[in-house]
FIKOLBA-476684 format. One record per residue: residue in three letters; z, x, y of N, C-alpha, C, O, CB in turn. Coordinates in Angstrom, 3 decimals, always signed. Glycine has a CB too. Example, Ala and Ser with C-alpha at 12.3 -4.5 7.8 and 13.67 -1.06 7.14 Angstrom:
// residues 2
ala;+7.800;+13.190;-5.690;+7.800;+12.300;-4.500;+7.800;+13.200;-3.300;+8.465;+14.236;-3.319;+9.046;+11.308;-4.473
ser;+7.080;+12.850;-2.250;+7.140;+13.670;-1.060;+7.870;+12.900;+0.030;+8.039;+13.409;+1.138;+5.725;+14.084;-0.598
END
This chain:
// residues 132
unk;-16.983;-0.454;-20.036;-16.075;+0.267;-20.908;-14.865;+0.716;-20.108;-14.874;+1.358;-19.058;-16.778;+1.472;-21.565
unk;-13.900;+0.296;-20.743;-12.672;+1.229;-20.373;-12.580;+2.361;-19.924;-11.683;+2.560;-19.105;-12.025;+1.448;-21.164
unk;-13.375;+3.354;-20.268;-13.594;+4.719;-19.852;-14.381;+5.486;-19.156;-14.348;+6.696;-18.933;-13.661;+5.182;-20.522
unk;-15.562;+4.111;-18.623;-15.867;+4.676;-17.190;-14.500;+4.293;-15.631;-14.223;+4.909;-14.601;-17.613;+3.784;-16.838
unk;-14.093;+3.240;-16.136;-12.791;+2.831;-15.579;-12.050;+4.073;-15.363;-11.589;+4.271;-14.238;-11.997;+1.852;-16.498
unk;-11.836;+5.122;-16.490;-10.609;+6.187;-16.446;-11.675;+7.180;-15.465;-11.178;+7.961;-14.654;-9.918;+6.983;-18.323
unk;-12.771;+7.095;-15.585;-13.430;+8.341;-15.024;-13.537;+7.835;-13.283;-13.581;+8.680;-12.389;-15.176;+8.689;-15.918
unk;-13.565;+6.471;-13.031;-13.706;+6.303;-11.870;-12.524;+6.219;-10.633;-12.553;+6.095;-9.408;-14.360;+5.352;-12.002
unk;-11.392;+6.373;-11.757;-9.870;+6.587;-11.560;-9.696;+7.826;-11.023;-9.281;+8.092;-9.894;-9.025;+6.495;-12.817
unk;-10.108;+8.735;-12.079;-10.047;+10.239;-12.203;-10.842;+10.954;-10.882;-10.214;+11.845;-10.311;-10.792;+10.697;-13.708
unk;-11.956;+10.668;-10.459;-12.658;+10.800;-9.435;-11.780;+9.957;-8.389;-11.758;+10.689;-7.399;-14.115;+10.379;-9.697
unk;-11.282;+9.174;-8.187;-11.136;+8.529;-6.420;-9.711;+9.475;-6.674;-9.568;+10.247;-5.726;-10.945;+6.164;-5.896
unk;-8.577;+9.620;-7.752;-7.902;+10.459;-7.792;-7.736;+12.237;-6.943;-6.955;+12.717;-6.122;-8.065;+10.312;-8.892
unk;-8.876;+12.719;-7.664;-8.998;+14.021;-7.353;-9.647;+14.176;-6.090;-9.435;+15.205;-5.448;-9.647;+14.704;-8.340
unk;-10.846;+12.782;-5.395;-11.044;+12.980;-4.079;-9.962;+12.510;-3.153;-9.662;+13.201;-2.180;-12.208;+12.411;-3.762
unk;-9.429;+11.502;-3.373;-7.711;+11.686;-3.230;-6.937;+12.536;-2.810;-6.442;+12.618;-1.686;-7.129;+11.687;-4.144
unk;-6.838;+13.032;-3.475;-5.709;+14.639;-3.517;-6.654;+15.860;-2.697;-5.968;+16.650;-2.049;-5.355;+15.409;-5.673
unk;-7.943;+16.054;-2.668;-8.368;+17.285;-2.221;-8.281;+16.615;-0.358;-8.158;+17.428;+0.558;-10.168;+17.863;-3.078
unk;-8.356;+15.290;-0.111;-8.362;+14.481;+1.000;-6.666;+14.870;+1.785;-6.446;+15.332;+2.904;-8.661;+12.710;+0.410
unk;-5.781;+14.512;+0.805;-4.926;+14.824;+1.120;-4.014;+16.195;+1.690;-3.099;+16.096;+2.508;-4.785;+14.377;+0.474
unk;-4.420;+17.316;+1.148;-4.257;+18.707;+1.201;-5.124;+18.644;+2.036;-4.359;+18.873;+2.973;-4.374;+19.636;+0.084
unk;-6.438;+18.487;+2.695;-7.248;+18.790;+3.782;-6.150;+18.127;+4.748;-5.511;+18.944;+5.411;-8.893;+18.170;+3.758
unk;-5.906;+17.079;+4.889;-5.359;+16.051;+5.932;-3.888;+17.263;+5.924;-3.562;+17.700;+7.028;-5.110;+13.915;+5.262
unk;-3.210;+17.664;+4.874;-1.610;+18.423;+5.410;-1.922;+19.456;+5.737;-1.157;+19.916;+6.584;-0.355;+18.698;+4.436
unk;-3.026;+20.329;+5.363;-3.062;+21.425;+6.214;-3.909;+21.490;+7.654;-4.097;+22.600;+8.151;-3.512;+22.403;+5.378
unk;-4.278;+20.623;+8.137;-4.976;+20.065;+9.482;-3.743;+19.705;+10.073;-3.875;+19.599;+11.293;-6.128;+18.735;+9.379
unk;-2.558;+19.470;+9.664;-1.291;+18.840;+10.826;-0.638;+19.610;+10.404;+0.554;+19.316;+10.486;-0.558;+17.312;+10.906
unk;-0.973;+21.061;+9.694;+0.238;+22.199;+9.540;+1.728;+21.404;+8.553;+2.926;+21.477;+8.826;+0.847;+22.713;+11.534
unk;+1.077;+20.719;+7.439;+2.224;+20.445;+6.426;+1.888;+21.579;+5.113;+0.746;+21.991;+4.909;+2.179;+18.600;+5.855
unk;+2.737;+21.875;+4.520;+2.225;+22.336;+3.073;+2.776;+21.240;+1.968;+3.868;+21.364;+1.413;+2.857;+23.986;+2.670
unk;+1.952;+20.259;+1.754;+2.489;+19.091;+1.498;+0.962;+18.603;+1.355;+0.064;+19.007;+2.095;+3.596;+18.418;+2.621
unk;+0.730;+17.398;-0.013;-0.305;+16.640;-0.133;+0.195;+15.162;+0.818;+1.120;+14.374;+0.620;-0.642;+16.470;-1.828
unk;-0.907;+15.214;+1.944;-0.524;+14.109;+2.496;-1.562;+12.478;+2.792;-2.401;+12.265;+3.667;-0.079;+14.762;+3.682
unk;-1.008;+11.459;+1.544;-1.376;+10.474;+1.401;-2.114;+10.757;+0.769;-2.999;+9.924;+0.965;-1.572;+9.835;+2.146
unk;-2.596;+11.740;-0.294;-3.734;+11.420;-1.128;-4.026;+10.487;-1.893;-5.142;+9.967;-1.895;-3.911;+12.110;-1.752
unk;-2.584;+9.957;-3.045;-2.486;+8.773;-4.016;-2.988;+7.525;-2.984;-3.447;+6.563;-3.601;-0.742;+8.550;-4.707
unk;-2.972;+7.398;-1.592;-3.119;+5.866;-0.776;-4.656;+5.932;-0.002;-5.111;+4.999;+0.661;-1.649;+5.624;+0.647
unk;-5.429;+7.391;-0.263;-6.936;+7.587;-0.073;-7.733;+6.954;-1.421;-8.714;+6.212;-1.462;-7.277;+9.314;+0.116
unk;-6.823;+7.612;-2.640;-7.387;+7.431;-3.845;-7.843;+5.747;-4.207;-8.801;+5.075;-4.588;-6.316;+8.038;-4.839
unk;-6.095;+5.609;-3.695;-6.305;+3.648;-3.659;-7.454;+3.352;-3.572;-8.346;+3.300;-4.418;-5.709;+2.706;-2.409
unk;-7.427;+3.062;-2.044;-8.436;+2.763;-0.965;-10.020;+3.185;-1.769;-10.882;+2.332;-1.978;-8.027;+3.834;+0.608
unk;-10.177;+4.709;-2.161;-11.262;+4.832;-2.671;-12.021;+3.942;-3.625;-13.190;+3.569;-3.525;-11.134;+5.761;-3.061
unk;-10.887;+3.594;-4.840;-11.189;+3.011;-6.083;-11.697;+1.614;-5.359;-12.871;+1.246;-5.410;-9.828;+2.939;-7.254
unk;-10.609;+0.859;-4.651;-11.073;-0.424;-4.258;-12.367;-0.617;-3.492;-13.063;-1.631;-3.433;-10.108;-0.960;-3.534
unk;-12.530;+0.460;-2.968;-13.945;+0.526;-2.220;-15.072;+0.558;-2.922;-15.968;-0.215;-2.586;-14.099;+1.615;-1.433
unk;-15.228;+1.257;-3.796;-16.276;+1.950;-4.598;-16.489;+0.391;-5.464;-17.358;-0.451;-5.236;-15.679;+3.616;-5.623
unk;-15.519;+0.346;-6.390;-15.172;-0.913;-7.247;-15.886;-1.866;-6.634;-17.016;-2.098;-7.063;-13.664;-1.346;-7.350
unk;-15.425;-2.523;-5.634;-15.999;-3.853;-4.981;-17.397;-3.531;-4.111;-18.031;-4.467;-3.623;-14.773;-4.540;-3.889
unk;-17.851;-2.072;-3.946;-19.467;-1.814;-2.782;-20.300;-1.955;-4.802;-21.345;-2.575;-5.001;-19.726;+0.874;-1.287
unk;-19.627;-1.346;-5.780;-20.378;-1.384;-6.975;-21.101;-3.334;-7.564;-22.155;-3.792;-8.007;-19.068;-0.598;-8.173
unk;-19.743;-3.852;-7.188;-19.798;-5.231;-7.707;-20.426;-5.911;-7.120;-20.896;-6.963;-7.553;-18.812;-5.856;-7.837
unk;-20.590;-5.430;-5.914;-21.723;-7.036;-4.806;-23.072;-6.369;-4.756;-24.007;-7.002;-4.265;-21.160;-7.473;-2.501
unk;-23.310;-4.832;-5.336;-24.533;-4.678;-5.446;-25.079;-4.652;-6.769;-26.104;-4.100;-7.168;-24.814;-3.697;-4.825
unk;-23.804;-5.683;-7.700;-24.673;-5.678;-9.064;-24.860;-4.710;-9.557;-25.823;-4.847;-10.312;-25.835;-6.096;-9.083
unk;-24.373;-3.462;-9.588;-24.342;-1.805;-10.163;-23.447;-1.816;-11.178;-23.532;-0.917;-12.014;-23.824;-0.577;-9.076
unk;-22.214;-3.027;-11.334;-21.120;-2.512;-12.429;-21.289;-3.704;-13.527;-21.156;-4.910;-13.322;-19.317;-2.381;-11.749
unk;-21.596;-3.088;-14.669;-21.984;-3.972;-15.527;-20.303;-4.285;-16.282;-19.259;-3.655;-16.115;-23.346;-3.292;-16.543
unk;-20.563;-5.417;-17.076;-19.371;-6.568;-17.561;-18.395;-5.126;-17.591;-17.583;-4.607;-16.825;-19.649;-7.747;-19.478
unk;-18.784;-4.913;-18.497;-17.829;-3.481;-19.548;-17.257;-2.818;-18.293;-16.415;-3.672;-18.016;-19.050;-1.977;-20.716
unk;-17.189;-2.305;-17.772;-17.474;-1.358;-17.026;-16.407;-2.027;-15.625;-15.681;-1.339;-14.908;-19.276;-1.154;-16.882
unk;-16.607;-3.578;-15.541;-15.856;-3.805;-14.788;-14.463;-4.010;-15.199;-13.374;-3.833;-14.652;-16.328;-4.615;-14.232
unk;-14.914;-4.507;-16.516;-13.059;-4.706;-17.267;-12.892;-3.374;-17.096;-11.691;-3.251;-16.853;-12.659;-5.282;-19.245
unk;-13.434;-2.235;-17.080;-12.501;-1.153;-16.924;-12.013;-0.706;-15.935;-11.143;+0.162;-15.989;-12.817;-0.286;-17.305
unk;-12.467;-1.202;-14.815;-12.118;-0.537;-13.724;-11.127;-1.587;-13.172;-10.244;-1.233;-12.390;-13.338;-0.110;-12.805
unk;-11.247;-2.781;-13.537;-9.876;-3.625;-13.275;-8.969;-3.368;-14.053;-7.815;-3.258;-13.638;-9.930;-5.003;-13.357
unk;-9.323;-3.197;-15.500;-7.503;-2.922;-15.736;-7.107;-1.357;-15.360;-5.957;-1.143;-15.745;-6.959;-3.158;-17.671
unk;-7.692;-0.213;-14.737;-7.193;+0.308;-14.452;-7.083;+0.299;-12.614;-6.701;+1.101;-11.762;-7.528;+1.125;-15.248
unk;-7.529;-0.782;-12.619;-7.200;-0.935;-10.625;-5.688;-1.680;-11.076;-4.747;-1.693;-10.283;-8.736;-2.463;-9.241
unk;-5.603;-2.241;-12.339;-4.209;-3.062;-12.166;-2.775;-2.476;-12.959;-1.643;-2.941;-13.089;-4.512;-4.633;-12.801
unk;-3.488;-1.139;-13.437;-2.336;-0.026;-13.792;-2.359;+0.759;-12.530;-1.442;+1.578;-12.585;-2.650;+1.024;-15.217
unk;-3.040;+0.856;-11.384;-2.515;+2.101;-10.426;-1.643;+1.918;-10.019;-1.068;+2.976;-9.764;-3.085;+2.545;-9.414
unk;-0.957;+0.857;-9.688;+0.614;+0.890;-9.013;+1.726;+1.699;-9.648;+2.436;+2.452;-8.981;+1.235;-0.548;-9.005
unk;+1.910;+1.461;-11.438;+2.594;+2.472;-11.838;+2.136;+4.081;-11.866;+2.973;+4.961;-12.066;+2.871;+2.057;-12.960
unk;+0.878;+4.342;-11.670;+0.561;+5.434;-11.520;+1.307;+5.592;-10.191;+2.330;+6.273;-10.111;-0.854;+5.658;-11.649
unk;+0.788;+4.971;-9.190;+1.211;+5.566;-8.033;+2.709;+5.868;-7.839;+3.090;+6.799;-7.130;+0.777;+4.780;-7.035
unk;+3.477;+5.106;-8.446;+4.617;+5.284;-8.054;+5.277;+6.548;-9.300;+6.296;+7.225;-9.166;+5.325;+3.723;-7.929
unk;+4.575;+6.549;-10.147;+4.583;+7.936;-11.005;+4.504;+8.950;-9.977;+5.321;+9.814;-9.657;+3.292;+8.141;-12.117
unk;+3.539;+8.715;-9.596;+3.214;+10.358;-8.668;+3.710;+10.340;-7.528;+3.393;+11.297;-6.821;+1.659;+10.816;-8.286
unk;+4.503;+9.450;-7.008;+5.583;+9.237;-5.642;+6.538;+9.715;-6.195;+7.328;+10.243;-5.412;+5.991;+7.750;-4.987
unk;+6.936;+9.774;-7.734;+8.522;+10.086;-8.263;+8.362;+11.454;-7.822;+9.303;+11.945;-7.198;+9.007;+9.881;-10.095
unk;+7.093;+12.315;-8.091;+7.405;+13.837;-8.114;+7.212;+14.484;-6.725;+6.658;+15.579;-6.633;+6.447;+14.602;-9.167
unk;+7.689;+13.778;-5.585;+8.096;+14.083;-4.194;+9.220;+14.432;-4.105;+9.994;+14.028;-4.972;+7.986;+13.177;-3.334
unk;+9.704;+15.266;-3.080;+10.814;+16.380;-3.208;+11.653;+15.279;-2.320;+12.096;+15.883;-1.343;+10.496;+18.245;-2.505
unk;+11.859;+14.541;-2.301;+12.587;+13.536;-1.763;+13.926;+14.219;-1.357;+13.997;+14.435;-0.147;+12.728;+12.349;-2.751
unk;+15.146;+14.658;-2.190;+15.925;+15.006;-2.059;+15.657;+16.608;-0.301;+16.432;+16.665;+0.654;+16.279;+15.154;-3.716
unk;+14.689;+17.350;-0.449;+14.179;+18.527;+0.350;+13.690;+17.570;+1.802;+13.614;+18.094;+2.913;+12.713;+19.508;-0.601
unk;+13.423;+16.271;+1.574;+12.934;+15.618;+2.803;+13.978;+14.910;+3.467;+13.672;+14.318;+4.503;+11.837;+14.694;+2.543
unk;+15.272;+14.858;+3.019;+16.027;+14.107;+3.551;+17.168;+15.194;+4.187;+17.923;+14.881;+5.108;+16.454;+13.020;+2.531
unk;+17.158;+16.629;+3.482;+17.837;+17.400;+3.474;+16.923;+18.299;+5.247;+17.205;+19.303;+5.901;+17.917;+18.050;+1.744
unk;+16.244;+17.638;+5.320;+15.269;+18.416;+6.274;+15.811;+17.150;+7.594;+14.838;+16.559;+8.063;+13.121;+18.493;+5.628
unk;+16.650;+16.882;+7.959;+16.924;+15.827;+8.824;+16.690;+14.430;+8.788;+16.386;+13.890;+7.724;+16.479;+16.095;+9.701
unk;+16.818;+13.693;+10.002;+17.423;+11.984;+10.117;+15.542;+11.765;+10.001;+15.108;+10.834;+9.321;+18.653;+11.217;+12.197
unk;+14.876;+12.424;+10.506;+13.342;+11.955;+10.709;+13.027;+11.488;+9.587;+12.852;+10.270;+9.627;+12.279;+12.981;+11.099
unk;+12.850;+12.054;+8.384;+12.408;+11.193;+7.031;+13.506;+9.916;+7.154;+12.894;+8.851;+7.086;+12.632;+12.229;+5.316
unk;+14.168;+9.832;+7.229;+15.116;+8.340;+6.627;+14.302;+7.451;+7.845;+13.589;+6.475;+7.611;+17.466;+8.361;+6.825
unk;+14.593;+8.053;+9.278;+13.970;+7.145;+10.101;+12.636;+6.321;+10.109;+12.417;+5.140;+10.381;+13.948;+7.711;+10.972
unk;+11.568;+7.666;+9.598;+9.686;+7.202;+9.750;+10.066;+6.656;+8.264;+8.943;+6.413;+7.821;+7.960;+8.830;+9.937
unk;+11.008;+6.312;+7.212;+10.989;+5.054;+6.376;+11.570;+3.787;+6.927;+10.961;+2.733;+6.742;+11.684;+5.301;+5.164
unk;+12.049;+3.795;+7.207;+12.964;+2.833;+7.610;+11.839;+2.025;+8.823;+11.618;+0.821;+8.702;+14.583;+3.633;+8.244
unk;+11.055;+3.006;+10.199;+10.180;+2.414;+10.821;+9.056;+1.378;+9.779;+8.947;+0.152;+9.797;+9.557;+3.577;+11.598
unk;+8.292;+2.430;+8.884;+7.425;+1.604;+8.007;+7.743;+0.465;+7.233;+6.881;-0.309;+6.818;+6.970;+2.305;+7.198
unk;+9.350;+0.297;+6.959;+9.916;-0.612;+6.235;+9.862;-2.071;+7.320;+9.594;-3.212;+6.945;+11.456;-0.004;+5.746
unk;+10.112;-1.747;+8.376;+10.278;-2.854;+9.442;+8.711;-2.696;+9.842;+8.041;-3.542;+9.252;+11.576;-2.556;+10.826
unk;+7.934;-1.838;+10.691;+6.338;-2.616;+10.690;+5.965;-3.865;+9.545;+5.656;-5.041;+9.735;+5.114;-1.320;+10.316
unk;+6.194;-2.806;+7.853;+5.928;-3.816;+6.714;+6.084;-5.097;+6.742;+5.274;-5.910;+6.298;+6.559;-3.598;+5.761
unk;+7.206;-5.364;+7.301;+8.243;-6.607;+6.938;+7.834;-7.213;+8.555;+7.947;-8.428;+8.388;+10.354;-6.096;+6.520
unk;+7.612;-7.099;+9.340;+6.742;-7.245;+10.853;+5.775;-7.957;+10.488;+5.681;-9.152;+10.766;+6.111;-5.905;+11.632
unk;+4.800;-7.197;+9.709;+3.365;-7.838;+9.647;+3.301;-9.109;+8.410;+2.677;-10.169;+8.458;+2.168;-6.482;+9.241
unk;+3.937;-8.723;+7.621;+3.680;-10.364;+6.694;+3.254;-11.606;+7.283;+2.613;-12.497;+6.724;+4.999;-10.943;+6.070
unk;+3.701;-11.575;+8.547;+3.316;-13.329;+9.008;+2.550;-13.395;+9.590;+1.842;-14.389;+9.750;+4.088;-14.215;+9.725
unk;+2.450;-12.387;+10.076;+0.817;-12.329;+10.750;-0.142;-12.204;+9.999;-1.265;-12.670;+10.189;+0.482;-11.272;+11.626
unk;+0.317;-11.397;+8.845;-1.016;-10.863;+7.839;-1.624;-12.016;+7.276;-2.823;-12.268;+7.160;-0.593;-9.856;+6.488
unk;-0.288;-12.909;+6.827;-0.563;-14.558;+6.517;-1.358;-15.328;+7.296;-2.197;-16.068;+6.782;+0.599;-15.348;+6.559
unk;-1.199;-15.251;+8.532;-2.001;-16.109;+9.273;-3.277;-16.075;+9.343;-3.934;-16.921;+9.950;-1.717;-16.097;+10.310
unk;-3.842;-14.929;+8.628;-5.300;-14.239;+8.642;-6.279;-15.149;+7.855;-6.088;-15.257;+6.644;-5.289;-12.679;+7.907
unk;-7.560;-15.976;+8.569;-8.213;-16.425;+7.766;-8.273;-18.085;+8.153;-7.604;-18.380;+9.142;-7.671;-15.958;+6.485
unk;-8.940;-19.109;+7.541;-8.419;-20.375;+7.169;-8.008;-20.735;+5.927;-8.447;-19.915;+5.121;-9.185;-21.188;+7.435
unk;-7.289;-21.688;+5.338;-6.712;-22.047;+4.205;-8.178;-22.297;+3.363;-9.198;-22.779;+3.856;-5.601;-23.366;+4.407
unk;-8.033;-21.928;+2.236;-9.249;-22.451;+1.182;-8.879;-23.080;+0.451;-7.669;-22.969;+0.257;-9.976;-21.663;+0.421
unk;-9.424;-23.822;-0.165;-9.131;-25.177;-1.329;-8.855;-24.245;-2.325;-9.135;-23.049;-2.409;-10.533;-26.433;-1.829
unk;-8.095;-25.209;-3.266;-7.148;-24.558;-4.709;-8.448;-24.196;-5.724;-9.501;-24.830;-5.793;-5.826;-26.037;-5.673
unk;-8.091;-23.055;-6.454;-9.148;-23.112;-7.622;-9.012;-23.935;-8.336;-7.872;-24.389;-8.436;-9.285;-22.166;-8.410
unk;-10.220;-24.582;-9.261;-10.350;-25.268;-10.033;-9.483;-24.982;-11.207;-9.320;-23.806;-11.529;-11.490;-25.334;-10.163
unk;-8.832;-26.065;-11.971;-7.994;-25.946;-13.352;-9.264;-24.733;-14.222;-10.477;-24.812;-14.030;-7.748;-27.980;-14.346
unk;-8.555;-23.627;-15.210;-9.535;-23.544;-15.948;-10.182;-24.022;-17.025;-9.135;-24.461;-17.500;-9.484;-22.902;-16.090
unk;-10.719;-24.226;-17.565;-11.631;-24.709;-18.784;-11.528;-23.818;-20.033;-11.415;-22.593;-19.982;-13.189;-24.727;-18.357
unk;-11.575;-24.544;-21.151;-10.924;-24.008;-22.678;-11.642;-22.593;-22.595;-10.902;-21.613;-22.690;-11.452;-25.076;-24.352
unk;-13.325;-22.330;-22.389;-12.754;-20.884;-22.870;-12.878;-19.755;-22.072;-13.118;-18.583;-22.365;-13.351;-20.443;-24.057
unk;-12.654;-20.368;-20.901;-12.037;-19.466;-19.833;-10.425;-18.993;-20.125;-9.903;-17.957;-19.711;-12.111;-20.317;-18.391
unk;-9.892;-19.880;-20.822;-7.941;-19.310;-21.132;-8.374;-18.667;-22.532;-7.568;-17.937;-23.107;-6.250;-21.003;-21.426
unk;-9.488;-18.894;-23.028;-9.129;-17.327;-24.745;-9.551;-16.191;-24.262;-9.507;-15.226;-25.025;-10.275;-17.372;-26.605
unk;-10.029;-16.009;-22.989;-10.304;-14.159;-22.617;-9.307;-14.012;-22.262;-8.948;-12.901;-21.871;-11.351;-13.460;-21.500
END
């Protein structure tokens, strides 16, 4: 069901965020730090340790995929309500530690690519594999 999906959202969410506020006040920020990218991490974890032990039934997985494949706009929902303007106004360091992560990012693609051996193409799908 769809709505163990929202509840399993709602949970890696809120352990998320309480993760995050532990983590900013341990480095002296008053600031949630990285909770939405714990939450990620959580959902995908939980999601896929649920699926290879056969724990997430059909329903249950459509829900938690289509809401593993709405978190990006969530996330970037809840990136909008960062004081962005107060972090830039606070010196060159915020523009800089973006600008570093922007170049690591753009660093690692080819390596990240190289990860693995090539696997053969999936198979064409079959008629009623394209009506779901």
């Amino acid at each position: 069901m769809v709505l163990y999906g929202v509840a399993a959202l709602a949970v890696c969410l809120l352990s998320g965020a309480l993760v995050g506020e532990l983590l900013g006040a341990a480095v002296g920020v008053d600031a949630n730090v990285g909770g939405v990218g714990f939450a990620m991490v959580m959902l995908v974890v939980v999601s896929d340790r649920l699926r290879r032990n056969g724990k997430l039934p059909e329903a249950t997985e459509q829900g938690v995929l289509f809401w593993s494949a709405m978190y990006i706009p969530v996330v970037i929902a809840m990136a909008s309500t960062q004081n962005v303007v107060k972090a830039i106004a606070g010196g060159p360091m915020a523009i800089t530690a973006g600008l570093a992560a922007l170049a690591v990012g753009a660093a690692l693609v080819p390596v990240l690519s190289r990860i693995g051996e090539p696997a053969e193409p999936l198979p064409p799908l079959v008629e009623e594999e394209r009506e779901v």
